[in-house]
RODRENGU-32591 format. One record per residue: residue in three letters; x, y, z of N, C-alpha, C in turn. Coordinates in steps of 0.05 Angstrom, whole numbers, padded with zeros to 5 digits, always signed. Each point is the difference from the previous one (the first is absolute). Layout:
# residues N
ALAXYZXYZXYZ;...
# end
This chain:
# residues 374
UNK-00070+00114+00530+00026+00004-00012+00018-00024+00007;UNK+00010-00012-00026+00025-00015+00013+00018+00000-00008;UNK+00024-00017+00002+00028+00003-00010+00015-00032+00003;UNK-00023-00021-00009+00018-00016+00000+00015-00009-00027;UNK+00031-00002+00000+00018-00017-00019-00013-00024-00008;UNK+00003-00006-00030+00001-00033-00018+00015-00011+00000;UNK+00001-00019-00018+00024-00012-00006+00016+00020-00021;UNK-00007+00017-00010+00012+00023-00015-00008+00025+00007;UNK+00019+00025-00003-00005+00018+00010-00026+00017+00003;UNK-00013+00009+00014-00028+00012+00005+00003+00030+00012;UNK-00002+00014-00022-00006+00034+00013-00026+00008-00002;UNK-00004+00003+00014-00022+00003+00014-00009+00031+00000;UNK-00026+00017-00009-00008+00027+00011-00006+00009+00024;UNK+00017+00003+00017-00003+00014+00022-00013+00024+00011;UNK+00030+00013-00020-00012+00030+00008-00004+00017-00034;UNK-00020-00012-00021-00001+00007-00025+00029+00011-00015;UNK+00020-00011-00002+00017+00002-00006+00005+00003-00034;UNK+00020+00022-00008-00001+00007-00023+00033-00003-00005;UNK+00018-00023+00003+00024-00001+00007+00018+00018-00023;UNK+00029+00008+00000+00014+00006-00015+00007-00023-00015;UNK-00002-00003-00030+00004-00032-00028+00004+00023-00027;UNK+00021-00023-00006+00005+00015-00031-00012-00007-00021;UNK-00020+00019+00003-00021+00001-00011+00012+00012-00027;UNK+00021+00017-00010+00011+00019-00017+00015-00027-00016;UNK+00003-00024+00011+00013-00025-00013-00011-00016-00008;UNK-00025+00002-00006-00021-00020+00004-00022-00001-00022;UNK-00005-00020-00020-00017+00010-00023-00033-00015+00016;UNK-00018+00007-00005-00027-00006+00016-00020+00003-00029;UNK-00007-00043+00001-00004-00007-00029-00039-00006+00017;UNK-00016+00016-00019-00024+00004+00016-00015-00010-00024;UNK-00014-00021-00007-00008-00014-00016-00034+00014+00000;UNK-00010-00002-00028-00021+00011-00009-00016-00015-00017;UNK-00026+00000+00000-00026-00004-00019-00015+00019-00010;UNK-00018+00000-00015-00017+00018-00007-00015+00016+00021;UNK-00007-00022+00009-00020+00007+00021+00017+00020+00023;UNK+00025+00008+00002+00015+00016+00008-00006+00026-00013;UNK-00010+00005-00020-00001+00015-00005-00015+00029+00014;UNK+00015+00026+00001-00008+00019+00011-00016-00005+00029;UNK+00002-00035+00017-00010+00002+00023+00003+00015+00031;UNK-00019-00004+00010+00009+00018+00029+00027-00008+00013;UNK-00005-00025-00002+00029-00013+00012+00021-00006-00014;UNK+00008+00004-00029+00022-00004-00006+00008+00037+00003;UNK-00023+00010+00000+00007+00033-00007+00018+00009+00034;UNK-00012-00011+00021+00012+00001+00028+00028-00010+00002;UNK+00003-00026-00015+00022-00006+00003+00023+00012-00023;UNK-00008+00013-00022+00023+00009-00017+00005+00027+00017;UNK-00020+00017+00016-00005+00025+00013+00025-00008+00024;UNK+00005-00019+00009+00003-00004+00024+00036-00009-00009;UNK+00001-00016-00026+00028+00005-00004+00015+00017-00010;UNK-00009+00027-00005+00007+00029-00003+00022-00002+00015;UNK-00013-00006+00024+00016+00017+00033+00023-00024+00000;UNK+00002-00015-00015+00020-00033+00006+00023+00012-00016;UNK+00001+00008-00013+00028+00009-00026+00021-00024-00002;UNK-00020-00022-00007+00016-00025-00010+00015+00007-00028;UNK+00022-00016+00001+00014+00003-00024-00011-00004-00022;UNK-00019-00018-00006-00020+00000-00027-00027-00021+00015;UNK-00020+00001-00022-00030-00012+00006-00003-00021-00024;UNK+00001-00022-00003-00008-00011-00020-00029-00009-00004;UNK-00017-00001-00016-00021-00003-00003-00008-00016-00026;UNK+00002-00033+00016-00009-00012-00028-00026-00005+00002;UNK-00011+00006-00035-00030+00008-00001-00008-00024-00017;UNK-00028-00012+00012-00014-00014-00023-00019+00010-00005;UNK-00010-00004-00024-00016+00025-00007-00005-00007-00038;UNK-00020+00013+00003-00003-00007-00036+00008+00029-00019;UNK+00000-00010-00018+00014+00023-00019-00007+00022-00002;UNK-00030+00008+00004-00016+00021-00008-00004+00006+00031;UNK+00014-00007+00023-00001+00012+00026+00034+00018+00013;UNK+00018-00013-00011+00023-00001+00003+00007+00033-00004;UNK-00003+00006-00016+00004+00028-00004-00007+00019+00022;UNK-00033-00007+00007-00006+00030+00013+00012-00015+00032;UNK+00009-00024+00010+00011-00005+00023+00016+00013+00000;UNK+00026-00005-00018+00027+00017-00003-00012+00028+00010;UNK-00013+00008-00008-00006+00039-00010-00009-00002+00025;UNK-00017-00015+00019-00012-00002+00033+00029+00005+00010;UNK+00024-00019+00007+00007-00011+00017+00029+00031-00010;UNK+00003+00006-00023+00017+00023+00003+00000+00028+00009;UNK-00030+00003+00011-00002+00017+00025+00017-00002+00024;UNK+00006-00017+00003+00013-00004+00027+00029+00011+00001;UNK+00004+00018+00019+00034+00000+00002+00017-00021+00012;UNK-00002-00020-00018+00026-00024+00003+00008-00010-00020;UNK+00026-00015+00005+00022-00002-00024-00012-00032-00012;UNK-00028+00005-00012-00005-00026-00003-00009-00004-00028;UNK+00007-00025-00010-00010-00008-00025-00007-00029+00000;UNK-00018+00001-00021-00025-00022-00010+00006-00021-00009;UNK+00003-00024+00001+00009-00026-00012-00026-00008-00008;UNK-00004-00004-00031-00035-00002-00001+00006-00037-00006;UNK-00011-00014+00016+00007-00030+00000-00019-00017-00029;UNK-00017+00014-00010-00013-00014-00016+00006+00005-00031;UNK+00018+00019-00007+00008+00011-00029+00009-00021-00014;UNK-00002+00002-00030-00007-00028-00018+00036-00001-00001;UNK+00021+00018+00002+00023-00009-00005+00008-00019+00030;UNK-00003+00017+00021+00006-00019+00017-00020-00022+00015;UNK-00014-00002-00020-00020-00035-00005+00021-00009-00005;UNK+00003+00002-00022+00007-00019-00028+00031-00005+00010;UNK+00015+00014+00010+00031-00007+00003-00001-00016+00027;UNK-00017+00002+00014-00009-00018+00024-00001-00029-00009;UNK-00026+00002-00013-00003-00026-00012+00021-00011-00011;UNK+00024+00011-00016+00016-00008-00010+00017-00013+00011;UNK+00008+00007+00029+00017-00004+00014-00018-00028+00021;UNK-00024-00014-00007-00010-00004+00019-00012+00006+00026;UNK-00007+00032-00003+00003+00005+00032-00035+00018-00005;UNK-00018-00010-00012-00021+00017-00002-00021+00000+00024;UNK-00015-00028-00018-00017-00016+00016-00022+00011+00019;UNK-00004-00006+00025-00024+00016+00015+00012+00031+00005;UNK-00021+00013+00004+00000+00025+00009-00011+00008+00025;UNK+00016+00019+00015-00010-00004+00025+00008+00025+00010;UNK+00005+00002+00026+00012+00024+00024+00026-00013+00000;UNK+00011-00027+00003+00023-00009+00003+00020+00011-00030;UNK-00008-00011-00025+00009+00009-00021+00006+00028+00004;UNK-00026+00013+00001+00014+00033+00001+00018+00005+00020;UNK+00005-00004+00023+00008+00000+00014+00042-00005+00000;UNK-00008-00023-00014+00034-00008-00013+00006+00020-00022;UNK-00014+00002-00015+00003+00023-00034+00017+00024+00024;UNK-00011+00014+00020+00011+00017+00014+00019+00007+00018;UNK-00005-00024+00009+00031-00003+00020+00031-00007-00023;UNK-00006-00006-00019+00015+00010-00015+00015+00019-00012;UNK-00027+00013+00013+00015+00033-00023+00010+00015+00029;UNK-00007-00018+00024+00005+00013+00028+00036-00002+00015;UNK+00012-00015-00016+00022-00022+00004+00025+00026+00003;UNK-00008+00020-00019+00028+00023+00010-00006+00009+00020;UNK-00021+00003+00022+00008+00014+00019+00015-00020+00031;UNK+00002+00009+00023+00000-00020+00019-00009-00016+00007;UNK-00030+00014-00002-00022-00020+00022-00016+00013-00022;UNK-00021-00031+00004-00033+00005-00016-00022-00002+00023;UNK-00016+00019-00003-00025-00006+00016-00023-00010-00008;UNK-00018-00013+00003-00019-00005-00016-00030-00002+00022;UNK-00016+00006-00010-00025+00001+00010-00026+00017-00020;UNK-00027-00016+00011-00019+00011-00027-00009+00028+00011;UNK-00015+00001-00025-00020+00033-00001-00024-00004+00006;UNK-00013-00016+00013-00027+00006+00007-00005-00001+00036;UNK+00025+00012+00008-00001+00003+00027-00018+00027+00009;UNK-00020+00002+00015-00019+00019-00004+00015+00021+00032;UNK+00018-00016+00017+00013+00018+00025+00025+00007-00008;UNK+00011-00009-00014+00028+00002-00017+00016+00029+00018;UNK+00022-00010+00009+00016+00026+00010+00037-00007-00005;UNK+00008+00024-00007+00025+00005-00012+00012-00017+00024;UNK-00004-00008+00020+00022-00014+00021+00001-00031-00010;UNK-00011+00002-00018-00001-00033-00004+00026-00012-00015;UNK+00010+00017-00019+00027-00006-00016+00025-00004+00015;UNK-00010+00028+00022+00034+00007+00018-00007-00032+00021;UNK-00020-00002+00013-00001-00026+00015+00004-00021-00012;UNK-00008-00006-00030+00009-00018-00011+00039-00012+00001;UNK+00010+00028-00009+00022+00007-00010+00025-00004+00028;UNK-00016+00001+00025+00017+00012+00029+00011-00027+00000;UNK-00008-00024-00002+00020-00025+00009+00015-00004-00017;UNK+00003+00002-00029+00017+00002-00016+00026+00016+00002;UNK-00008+00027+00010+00017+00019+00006+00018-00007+00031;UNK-00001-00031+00010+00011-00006+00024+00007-00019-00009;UNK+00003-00019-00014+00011-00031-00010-00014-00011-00019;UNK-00030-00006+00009-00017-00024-00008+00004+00012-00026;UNK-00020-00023-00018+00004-00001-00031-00028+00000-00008;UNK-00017-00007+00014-00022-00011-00002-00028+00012+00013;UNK-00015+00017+00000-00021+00003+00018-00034+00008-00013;UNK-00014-00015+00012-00036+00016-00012-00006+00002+00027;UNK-00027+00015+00000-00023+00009+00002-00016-00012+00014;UNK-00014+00008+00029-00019-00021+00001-00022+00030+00024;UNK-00016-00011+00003-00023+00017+00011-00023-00020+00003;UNK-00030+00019+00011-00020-00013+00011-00022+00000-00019;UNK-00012-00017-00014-00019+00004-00020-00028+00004+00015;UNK-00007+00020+00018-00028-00006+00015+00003+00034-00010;UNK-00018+00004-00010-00021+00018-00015-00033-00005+00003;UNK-00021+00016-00009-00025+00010+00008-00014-00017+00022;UNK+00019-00004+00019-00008-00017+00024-00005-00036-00007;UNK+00021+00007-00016-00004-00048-00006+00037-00002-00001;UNK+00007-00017-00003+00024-00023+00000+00004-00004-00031;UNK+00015+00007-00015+00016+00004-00027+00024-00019-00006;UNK+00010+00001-00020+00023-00024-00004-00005-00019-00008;UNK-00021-00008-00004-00015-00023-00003+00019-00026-00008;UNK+00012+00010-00019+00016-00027-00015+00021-00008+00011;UNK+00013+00025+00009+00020-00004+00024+00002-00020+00030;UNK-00035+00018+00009-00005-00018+00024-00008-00027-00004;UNK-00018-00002-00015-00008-00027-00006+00004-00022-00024;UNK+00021+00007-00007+00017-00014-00028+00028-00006+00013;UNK+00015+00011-00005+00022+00009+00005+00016-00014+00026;UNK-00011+00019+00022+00003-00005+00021-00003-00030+00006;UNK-00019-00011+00001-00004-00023+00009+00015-00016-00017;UNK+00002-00001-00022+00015-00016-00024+00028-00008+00009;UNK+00012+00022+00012+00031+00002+00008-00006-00015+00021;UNK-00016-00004+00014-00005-00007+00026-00002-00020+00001;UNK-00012-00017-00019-00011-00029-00006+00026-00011-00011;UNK+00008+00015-00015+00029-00014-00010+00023+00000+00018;UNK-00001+00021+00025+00027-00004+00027-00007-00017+00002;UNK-00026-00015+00008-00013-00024+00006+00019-00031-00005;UNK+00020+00004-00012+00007-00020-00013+00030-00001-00004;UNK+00002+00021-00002+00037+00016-00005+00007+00022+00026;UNK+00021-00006+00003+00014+00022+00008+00016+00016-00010;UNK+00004+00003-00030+00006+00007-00020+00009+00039-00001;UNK+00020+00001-00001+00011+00030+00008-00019+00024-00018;UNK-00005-00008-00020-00018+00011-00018-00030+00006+00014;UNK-00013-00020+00014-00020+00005+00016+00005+00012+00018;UNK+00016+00003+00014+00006+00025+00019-00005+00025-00019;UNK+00015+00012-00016+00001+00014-00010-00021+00017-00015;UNK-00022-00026-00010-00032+00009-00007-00011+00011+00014;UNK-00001-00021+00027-00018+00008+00022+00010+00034+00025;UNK+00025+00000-00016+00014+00026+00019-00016+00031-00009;UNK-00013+00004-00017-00012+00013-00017-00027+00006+00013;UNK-00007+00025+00007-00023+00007+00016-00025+00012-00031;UNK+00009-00001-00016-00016+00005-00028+00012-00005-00023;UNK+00007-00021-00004+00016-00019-00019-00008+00014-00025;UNK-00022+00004-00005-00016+00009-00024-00003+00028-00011;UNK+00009+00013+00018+00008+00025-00004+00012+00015-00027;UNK-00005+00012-00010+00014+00017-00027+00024+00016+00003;UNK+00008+00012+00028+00015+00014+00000+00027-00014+00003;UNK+00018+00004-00014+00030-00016+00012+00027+00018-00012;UNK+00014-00001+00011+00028+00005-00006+00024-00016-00002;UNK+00025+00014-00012+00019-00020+00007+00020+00011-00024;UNK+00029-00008+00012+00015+00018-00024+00007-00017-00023;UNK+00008+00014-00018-00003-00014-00027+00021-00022-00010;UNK+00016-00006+00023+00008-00024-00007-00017-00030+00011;UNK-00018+00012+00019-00032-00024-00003-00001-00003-00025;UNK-00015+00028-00003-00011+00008-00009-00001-00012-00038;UNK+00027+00004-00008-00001-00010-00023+00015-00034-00003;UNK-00017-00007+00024+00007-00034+00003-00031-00008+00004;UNK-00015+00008-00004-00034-00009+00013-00007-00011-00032;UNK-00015-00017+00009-00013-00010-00016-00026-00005+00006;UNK-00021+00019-00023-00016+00013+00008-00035-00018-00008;UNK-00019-00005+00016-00020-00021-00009-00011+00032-00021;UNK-00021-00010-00018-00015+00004-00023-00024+00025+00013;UNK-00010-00016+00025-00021+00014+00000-00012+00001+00030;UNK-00024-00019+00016+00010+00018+00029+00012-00023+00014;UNK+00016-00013-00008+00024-00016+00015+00021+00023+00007;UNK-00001+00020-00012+00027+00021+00002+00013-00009+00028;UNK-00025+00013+00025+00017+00010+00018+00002-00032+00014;UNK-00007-00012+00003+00005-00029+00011+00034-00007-00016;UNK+00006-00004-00024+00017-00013-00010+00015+00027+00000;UNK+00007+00024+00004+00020+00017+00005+00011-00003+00028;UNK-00020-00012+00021+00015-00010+00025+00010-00022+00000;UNK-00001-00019-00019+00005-00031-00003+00037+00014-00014;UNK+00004+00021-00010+00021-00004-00006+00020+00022+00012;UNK-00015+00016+00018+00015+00016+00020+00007-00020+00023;UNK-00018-00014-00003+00021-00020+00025+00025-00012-00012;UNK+00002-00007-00026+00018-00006-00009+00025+00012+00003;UNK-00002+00033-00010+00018+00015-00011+00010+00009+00028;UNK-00022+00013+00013+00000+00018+00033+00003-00019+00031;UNK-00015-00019-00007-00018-00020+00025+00000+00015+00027;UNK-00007-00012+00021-00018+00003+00023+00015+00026+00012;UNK+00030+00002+00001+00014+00020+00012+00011+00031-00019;UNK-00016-00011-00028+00004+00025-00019-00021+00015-00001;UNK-00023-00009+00013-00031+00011-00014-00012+00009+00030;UNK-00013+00023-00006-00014+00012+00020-00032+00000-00011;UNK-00014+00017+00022-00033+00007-00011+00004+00018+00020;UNK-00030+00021-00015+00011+00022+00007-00031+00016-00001;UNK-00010+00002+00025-00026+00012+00006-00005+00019-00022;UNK-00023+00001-00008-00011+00025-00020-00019+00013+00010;UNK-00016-00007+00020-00017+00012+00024-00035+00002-00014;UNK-00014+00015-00004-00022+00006-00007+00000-00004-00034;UNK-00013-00026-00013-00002+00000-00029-00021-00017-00003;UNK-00009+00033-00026-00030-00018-00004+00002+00000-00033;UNK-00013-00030-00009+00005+00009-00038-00017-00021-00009;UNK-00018+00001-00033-00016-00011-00002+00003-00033+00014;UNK-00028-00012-00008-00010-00022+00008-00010-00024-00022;UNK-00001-00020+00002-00006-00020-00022-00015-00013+00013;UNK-00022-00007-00029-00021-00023+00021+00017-00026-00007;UNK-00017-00016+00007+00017-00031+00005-00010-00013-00026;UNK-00014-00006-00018-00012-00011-00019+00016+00021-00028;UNK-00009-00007-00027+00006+00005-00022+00030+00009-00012;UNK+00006-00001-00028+00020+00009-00008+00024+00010+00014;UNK-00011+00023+00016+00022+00010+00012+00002-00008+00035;UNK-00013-00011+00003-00012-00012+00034+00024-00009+00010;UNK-00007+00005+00032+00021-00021+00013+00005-00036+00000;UNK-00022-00001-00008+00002-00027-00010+00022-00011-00023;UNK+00002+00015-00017+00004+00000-00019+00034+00000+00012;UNK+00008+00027+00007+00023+00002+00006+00015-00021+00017;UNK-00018-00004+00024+00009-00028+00017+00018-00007-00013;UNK-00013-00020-00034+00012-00016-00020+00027+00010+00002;UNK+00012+00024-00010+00018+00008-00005+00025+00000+00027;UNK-00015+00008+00012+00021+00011+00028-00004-00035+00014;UNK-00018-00014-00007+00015-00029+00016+00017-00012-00012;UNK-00006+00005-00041+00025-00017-00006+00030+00012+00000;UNK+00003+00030+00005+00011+00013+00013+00026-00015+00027;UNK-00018+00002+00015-00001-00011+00022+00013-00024+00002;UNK-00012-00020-00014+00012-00020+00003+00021-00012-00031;UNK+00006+00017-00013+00019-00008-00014+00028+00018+00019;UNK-00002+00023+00015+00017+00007+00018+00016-00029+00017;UNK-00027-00012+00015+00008-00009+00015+00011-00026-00004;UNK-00005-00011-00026+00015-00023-00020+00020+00009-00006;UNK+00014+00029-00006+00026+00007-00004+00015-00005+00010;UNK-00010-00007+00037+00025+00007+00023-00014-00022+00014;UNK-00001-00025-00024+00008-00022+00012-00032-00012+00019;UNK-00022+00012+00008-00023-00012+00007-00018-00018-00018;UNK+00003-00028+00003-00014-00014-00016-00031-00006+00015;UNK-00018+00021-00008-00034-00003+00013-00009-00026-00002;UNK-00013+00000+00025-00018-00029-00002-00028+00009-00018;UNK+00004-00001-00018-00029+00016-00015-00036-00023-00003;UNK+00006-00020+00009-00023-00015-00001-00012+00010+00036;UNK+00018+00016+00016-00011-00001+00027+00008+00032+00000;UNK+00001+00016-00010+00001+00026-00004-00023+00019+00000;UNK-00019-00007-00006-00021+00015-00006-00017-00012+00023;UNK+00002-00016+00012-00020-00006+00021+00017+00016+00029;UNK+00023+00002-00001+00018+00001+00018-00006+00033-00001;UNK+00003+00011-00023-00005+00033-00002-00020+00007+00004;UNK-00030-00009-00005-00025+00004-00001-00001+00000+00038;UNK+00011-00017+00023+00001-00007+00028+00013+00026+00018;UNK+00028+00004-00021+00015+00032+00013-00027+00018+00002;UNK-00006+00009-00032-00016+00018-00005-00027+00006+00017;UNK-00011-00029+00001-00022+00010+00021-00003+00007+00029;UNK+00034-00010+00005+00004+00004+00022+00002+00023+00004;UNK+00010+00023-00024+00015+00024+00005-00033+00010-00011;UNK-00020-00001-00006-00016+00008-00001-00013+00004+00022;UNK-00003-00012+00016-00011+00003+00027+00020+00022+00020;UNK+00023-00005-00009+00009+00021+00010+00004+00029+00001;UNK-00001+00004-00028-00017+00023-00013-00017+00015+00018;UNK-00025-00023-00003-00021+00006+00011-00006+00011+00022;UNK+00021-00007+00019+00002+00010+00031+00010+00021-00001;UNK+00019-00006-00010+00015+00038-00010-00015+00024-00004;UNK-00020-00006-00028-00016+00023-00015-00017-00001+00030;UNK-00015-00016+00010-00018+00002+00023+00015+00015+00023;UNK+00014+00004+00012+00010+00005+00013+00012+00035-00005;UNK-00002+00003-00021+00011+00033-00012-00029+00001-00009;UNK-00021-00010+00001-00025+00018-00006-00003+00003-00035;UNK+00015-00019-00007+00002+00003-00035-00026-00024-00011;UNK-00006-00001-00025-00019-00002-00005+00021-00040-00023;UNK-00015-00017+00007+00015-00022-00009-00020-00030-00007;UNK+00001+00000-00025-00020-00032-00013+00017-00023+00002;UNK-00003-00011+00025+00008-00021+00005+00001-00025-00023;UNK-00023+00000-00009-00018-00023-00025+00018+00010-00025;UNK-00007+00023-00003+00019+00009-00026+00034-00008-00003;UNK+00007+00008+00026+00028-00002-00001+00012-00032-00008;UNK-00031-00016+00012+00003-00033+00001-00002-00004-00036;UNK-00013+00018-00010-00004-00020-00034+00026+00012-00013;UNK+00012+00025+00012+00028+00006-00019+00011-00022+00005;UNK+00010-00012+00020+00017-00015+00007-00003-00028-00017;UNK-00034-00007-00011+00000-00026-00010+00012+00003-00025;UNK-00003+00038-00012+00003-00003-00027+00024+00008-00004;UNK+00021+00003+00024+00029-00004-00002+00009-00016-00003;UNK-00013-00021+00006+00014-00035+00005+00009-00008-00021;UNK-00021+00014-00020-00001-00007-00030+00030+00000-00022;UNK+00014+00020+00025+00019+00012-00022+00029-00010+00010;UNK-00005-00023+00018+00024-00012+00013+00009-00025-00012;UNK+00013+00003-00021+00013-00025-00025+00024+00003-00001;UNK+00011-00024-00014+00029+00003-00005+00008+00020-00018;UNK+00019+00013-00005+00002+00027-00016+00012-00022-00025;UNK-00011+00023-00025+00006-00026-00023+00016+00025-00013;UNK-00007+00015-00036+00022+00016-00005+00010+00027+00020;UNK+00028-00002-00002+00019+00022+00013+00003+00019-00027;UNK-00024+00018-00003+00013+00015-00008+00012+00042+00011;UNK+00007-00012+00016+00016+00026+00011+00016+00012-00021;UNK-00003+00030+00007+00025+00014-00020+00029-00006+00012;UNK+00022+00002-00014+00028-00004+00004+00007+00024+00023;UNK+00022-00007+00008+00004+00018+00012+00014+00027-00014;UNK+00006+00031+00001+00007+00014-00024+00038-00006-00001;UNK+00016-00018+00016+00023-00002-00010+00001-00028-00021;UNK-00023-00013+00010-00005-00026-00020-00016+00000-00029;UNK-00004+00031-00006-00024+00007-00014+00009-00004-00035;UNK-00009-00012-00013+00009+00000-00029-00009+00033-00013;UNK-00013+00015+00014+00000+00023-00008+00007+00021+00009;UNK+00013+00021-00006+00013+00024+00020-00023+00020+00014;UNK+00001+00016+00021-00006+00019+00001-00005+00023-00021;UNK+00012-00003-00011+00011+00030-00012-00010-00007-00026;UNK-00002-00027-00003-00022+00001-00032-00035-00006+00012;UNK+00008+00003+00028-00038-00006+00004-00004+00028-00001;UNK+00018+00020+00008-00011+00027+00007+00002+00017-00040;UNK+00013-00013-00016+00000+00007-00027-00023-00009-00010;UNK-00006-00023+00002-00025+00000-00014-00037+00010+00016;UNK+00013-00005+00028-00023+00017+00002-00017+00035-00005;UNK+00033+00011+00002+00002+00023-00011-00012+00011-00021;UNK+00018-00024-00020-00014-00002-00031-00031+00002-00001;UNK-00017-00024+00004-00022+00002+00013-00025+00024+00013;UNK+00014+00001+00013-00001+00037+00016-00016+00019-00019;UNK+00026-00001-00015+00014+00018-00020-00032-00001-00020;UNK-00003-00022-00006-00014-00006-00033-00027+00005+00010;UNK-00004-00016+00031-00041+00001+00002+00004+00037+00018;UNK+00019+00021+00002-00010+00016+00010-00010+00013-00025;UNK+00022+00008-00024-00002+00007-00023-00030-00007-00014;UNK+00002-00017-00004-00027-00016-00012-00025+00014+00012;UNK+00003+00008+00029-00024+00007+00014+00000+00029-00013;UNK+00023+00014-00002-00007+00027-00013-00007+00006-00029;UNK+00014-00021-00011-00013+00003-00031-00036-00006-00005;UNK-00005-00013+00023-00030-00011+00004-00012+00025+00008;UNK+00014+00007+00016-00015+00035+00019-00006+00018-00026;UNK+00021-00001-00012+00000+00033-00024-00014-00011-00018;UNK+00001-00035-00016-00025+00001-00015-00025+00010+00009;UNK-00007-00002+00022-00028+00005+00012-00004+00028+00005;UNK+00021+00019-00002-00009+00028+00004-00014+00011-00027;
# end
């Protein structure tokens, strides 16, 4: 057990603490896929925010047309004050596109579509559904430094599950990257990366005057470039982290489509278009050799670690993620981030109309489909 302070605030689980947070003020925007569907672990975590009696649940869904329906009809079992933002409906395509704001689709996109519709309450919480330990203390801990000053706080915990070392992208992307780049700067922003015990984390809070100043990456740059601009809004003395204690939730291999490889891409240019914001100009021809040197170093360190707790750890393996991270360390070329929602050429209140609309037309459709078939 320890208790040491960052450069930003650190609460720490002591004694499993379930603090008093106004949680009754607070909309908790819990982003969805298909693959959410009816699972063990989104079913734990909607089960588990029963007992939370947040002021509302937003749930923006991607999802295809002919699935959308029976999700709705899933997720309105639940006793909470929550409704569906279905992110993919052809009206709120098309008025997207109109506005310029379409483009990739991601977790980040849904993610902004929601915190939008989140903007009346105090505070937004946000964190995913495929947490398989998921417990109702996670909103109010989220919520407790807010409820004392700060503006700003996520999530951080230990990714060591079925006896191996987890995080992967975190530990060996991430981490070192920030590291390679203090290397060079002393840059207040690099403090601020590196203050972060799970930078990569899903879960975060913060009240909605961040909140509707974030400007949100596309896809999994989210949580990297939502800290690139809470330092902005909050910085080092506004933002806490805030133990989540025992969390376990799926896993990605490192190769294909959806791989960590893949994501790297995202969360470095992420990363380093952050760190171009606030003024760090990268040495990028000595960057990737310089990151590749952290990394192996922190690979070995790993290694003593997992050895030492009796955990089970591929030294060799850990070595080729790292070559095929290197890959993803370039100058960041288009910015396309969403606006922030006070900068937004589109309202809230017509994203939640036309998705409604939407709603409205593919649930219908699904029943006229049902009764022809009887």
């Amino acid at each position: 057990m320890e208790y040491v302070q960052e450069r930003i605030a650190t609460l720490h689980d002591l004694a499993d603490p379930a603090p008093d947070a106004p949680t009754d003020r607070a909309a908790v925007v819990l982003p969805m896929t298909e693959r959410e569907y009816a699972g063990l672990a989104a079913e734990r975590v909607l089960s588990e925010l029963e007992h939370v009696d947040p002021e509302r649940v937003v749930v923006p869904l991607r999802a295809s047309a002919e699935r959308v329906g029976p999700f709705t009809d899933w997720l309105s079992e639940y006793d909470l004050p929550l409704s569906v933002l279905w992110c993919d409906g052809p009206r709120l395509t098309s008025r997207l596109a109109e506005e310029g704001l379409n483009g990739r689709r991601g977790k980040g996109r849904d993610v902004w579509l929601a915190l939008g519709q989140a903007l009346d309450s105090e505070f937004v919480v946000v964190h995913d559904a495929d947490t398989k330990t998921y417990s109702r203390s996670y909103v109010s801990r989220l919520l407790f430094p807010l409820s004392q000053g700060y503006e700003f706080s996520k999530g951080y915990y230990a990714r060591v599950e079925n006896d191996r070392l987890y995080g992967r992208l975190f530990r060996l992307f991430y981490a070192p990257l920030v590291a390679a780049l203090a290397e060079e700067t002393d840059a207040p922003i690099l403090d601020y990366l590196s203050a972060f015990r799970y930078a990569l984390a899903g879960e975060f809070a913060a009240t909605t005057d961040v909140a509707r100043r974030l400007r949100v990456q596309r896809t999994w740059g989210l949580e990297v470039g939502t800290l690139g601009d809470a330092f902005t809004l909050a910085g080092l003395d506004g933002s806490a982290q805030v133990d989540l204690g025992a969390y376990e939730h799926d896993h990605r291999a490192v190769g294909g489509p959806t791989g960590l490889s893949e994501m790297s891409r995202s969360v470095g240019a992420a990363l380093l278009q952050v760190v171009e914001d606030h003024g760090v100009d990268p040495a990028y021809e000595t960057l990737p050799r310089r990151y590749r040197e952290t990394a192996r170093r922190l690979v070995r360190q790993y290694g003593v670690d997992a050895a030492f707790n009796g955990l089970d750890y591929d030294r060799s393996e850990e070595y080729e993620q790292v070559e095929r991270y290197t890959e993803a360390i370039t100058a960041p070329s288009d910015d396309d981030r969403l606006p922030a929602w006070v900068d937004s050429p589109i309202s809230p209140a017509t994203v939640a109309e036309l998705a409604e609309a939407d709603l409205r037309e593919s649930t219908a459709d699904e029943a006229d489909d049902g009764g022809a078939g009887e």
